[in-house]
VOKOL-815473 format. One record per residue (C-alpha): residue number from 0; residue in one letter; chain; x, y, z. Coordinates in Angstrom, 2 decimals, padded with zeros to 5 digits. Layout:
<sites>
{site NUM, "A", "A", {X, Y, Z}} ...
</sites>
This chain:
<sites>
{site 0, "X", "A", {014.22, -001.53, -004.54}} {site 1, "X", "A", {012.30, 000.12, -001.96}} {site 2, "X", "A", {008.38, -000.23, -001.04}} {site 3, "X", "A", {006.15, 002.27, 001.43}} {site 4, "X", "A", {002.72, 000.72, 001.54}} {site 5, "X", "A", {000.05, 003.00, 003.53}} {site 6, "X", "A", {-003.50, 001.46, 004.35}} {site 7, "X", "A", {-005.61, 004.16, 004.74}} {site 8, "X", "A", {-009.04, 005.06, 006.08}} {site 9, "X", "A", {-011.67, 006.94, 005.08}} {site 10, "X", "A", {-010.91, 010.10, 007.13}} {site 11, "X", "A", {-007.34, 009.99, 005.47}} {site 12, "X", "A", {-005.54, 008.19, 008.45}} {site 13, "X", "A", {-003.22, 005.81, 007.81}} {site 14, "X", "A", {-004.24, 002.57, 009.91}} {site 15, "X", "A", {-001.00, 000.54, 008.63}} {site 16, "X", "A", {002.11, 001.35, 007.51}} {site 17, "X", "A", {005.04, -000.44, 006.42}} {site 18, "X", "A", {008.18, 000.50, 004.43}} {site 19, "X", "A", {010.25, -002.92, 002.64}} {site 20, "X", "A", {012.83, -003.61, 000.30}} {site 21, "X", "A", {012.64, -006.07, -002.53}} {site 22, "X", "A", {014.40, -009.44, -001.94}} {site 23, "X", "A", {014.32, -010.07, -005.65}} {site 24, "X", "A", {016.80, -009.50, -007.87}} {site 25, "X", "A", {019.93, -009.69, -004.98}} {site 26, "X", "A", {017.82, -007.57, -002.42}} {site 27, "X", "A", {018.30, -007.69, 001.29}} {site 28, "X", "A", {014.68, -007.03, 001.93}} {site 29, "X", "A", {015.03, -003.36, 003.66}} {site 30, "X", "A", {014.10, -000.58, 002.31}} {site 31, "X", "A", {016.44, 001.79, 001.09}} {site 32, "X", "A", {014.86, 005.05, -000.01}} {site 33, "X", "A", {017.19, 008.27, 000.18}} {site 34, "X", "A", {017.15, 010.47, 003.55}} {site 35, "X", "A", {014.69, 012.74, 001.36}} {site 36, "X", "A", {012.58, 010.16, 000.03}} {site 37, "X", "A", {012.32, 008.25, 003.62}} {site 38, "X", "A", {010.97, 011.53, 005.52}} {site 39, "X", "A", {008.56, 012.57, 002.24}} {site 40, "X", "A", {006.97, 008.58, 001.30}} {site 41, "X", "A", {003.77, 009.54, 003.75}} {site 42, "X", "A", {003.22, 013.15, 002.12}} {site 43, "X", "A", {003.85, 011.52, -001.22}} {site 44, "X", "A", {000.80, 008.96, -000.32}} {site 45, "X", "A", {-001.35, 011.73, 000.58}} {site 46, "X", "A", {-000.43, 014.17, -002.09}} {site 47, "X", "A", {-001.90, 011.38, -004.52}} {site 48, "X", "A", {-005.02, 011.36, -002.71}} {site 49, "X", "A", {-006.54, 013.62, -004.67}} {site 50, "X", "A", {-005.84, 011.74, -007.96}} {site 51, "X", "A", {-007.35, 008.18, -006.34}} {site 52, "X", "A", {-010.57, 010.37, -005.31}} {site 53, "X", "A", {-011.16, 011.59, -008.97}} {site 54, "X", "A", {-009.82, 007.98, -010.61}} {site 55, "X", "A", {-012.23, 005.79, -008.30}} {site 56, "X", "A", {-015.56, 007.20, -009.43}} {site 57, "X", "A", {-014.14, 006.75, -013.47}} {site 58, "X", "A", {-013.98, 002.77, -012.99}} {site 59, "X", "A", {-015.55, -000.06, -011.38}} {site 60, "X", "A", {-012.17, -001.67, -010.85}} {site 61, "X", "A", {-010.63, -001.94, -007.43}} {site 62, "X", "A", {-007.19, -001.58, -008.30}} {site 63, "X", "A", {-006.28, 001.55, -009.56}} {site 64, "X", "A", {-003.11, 000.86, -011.19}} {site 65, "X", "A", {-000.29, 003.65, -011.27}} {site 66, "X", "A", {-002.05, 006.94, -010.21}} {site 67, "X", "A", {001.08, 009.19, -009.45}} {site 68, "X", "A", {004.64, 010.17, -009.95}} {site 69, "X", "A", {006.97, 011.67, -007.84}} {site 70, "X", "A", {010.36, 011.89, -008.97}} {site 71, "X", "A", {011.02, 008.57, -009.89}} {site 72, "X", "A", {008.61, 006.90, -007.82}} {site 73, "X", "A", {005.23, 005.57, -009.30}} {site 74, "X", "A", {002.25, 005.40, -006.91}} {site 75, "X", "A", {-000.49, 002.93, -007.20}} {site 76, "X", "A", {-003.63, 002.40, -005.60}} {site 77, "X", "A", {-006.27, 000.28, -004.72}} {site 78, "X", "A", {-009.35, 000.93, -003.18}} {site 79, "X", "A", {-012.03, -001.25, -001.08}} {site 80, "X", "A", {-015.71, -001.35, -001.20}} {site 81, "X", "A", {-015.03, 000.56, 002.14}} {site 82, "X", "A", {-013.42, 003.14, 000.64}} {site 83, "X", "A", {-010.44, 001.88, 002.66}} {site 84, "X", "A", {-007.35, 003.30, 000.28}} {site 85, "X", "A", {-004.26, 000.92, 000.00}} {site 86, "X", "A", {-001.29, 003.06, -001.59}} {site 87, "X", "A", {002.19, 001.59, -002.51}} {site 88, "X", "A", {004.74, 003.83, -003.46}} {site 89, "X", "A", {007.44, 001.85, -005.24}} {site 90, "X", "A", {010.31, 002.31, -008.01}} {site 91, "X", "A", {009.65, -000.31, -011.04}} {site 92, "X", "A", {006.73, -000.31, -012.90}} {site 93, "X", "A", {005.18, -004.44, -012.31}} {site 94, "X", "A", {001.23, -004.18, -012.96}} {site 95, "X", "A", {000.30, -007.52, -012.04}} {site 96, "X", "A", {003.01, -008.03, -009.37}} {site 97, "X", "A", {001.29, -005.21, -007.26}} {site 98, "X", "A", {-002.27, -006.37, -008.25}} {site 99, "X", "A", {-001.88, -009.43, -007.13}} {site 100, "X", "A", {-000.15, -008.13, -003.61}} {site 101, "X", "A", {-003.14, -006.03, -003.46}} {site 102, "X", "A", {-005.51, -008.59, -003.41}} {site 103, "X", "A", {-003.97, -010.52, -001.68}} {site 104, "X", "A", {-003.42, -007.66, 001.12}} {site 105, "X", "A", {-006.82, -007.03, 000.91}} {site 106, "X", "A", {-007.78, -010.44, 001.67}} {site 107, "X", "A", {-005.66, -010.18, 005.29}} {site 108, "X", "A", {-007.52, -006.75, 005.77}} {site 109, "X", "A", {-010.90, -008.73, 005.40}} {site 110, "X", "A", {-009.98, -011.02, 007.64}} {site 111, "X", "A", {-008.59, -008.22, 010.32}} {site 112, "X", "A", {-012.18, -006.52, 009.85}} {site 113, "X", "A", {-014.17, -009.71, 010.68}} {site 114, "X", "A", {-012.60, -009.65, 014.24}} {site 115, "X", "A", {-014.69, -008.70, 016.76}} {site 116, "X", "A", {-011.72, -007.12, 018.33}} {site 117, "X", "A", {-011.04, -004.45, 015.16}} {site 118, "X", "A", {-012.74, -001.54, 014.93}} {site 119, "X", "A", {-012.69, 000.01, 011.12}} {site 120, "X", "A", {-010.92, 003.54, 012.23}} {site 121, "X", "A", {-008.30, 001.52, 014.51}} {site 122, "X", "A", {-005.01, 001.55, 013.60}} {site 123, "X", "A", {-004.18, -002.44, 012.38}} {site 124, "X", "A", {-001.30, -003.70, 015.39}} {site 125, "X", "A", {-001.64, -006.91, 014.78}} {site 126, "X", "A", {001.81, -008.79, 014.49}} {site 127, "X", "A", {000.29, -011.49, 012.49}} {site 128, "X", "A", {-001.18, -009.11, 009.97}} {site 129, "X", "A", {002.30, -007.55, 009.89}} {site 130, "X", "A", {004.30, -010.66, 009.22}} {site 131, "X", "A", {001.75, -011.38, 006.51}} {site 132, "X", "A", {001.71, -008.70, 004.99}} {site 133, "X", "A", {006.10, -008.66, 004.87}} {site 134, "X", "A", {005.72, -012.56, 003.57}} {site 135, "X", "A", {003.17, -010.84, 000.46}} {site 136, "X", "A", {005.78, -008.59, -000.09}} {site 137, "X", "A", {008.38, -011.18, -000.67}} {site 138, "X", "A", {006.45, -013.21, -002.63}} {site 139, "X", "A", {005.24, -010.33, -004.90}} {site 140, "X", "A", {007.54, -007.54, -004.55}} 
</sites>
C-alpha cells in the first residue's frame, strides 16, 4: 500500500513531503502508486483543501478523519492549533492507525517549531525529522 503525507502551511505550501509504502502485510516499504496517481498525490492534497477548510470550523477535534476520495484513495486530515494542515492520502481505510501517526507526527512538528533555527513558513529539511517521521510510518502504517 502506498502513503503521500503533505504538511502544509497556512498559505497552502507544503513544508514536508514524503511518499511511503506500507511494510505491513508483506510490504517493501516504497511506495507504489500508479504513474497517474504518483504525478496527481500533491493536486489530490490540495483539491481536498477546500473540504478540511469547511470540516475544521464544524469540530473541535484535531483530526479530521477521512475528508476526501479520489478514485480509490481516501484522504484524511489533521489540523494544528496553527492551522498547520497534515494530509495523508492513503488506500485502506485504518481510523486509529492514522490518528495515532498523526499525533504522533504532530508531536515531531512541535518539537521542529521549538527550534530556534525553524521558522513556521520554512520548508522542514531536517533529516532527523525525516527518519522519524519514515520510523512513524512503519510503526503505524
Amino acid at each position: 500500500m502506498s502513503y503521500y503525507l503533505a504538511l502544509l502551511s497556512r498559505q497552502d505550501k507544503p513544508i514536508y513531503e514524503l511518499k511511503f509504502g506500507s511494510s505491513r502485510q508483506g510490504g517493501d516499504g516504497q511506495p507504489h502508486f500508479d504513474k497517474a496517481m504518483d504525478d496527481l498525490t500533491p493536486f489530490v492534497v490540495h483539491a481536498a483543501l477546500d473540504v478540511v477548510d469547511d470540516v475544521q470550523w464544524t469540530t473541535p477535534a484535531m483530526y479530521l478523519k477521512t475528508v476526501d476520495n479520489f478514485y480509490s484513495y481516501m484522504i484524511s486530515a489533521f489540523v494544528t492549533a496553527g492551522n498547520i494542515r497534515f494530509m495523508l492520502v492513503h488506500e485502506t481505510k485504518n481510523e486509529e492507525s492514522i490518528r495515532q501517526f498523526f499525533l504522533d507526527v504532530y508531536d515531531l512538528y512541535v518539537k521542529t517549531l521549538m527550534s530556534p533555527f525553524y521558522r513556521v513558513t520554512d520548508k522542514i529539511q531536517s533529516p532527523a525529522f525525516d527518519t522519524k517521521v519514515r520510523a512513524l510510518a512503519r510503526k503505524y502504517l
